[in-house]
C-alpha positions in Angstrom: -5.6 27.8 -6.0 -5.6 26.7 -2.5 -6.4 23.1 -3.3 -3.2 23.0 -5.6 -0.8 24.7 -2.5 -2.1 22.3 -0.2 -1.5 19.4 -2.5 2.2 21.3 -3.0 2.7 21.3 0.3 2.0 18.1 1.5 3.7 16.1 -1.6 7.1 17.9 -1.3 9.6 15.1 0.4 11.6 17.8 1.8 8.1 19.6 3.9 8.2 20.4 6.9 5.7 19.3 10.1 4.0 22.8 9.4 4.1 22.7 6.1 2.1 19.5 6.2 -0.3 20.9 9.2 -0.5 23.9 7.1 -1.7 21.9 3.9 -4.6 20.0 5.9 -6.0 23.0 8.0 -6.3 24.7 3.9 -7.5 21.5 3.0 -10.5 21.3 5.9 -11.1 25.0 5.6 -11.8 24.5 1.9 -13.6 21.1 1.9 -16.6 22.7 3.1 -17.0 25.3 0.8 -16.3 23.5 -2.3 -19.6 21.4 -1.0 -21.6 23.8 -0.3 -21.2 25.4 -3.7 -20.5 22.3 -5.8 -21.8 20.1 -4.2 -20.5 16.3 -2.7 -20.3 15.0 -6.4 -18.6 17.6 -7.8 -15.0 16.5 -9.5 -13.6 19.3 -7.3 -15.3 18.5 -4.0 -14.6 14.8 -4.5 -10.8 15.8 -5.5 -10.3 18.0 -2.2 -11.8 15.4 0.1 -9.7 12.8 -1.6 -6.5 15.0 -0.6 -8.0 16.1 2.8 -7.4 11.5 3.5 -4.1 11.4 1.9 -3.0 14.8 4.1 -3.8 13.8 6.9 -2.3 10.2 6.2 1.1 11.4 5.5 0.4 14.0 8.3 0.4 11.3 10.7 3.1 9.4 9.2 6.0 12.7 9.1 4.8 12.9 12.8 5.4 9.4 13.9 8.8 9.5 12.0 9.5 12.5 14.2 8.6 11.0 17.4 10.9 8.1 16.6 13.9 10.5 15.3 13.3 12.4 18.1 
């Protein structure tokens, strides 16, 4: 459930910066779990991590838009 808000979070065009920083701190809280109960090759863990990189991508992206807008 907290995978899918993060992934809400970060993929809606209209998010805010703390929305997005909000969606990877859920993201690195959960990353670690999901490995430790699943396991690194588990289609979850592997589909977490995956979104953790692409977060944290368009994480820094929304903020260098803001520094330029700014």
């Amino acid at each position: 459930m907290r995978w899918t808000c993060a992934v809400a979070l970060y993929s809606d065009k209209g998010a805010t910066l703390d929305e997005f920083f909000e969606a990877v701190t859920t993201l690195e809280e959960i990353g670690p779990i999901a490995r430790r109960v699943l396991g690194g090759a588990h289609p979850v863990t592997v589909g977490i991590e995956d979104a953790l990189r692409w977060s944290r991508t368009v994480l820094r992206a929304r903020e260098a838009l803001s520094k330029t807008t700014n």
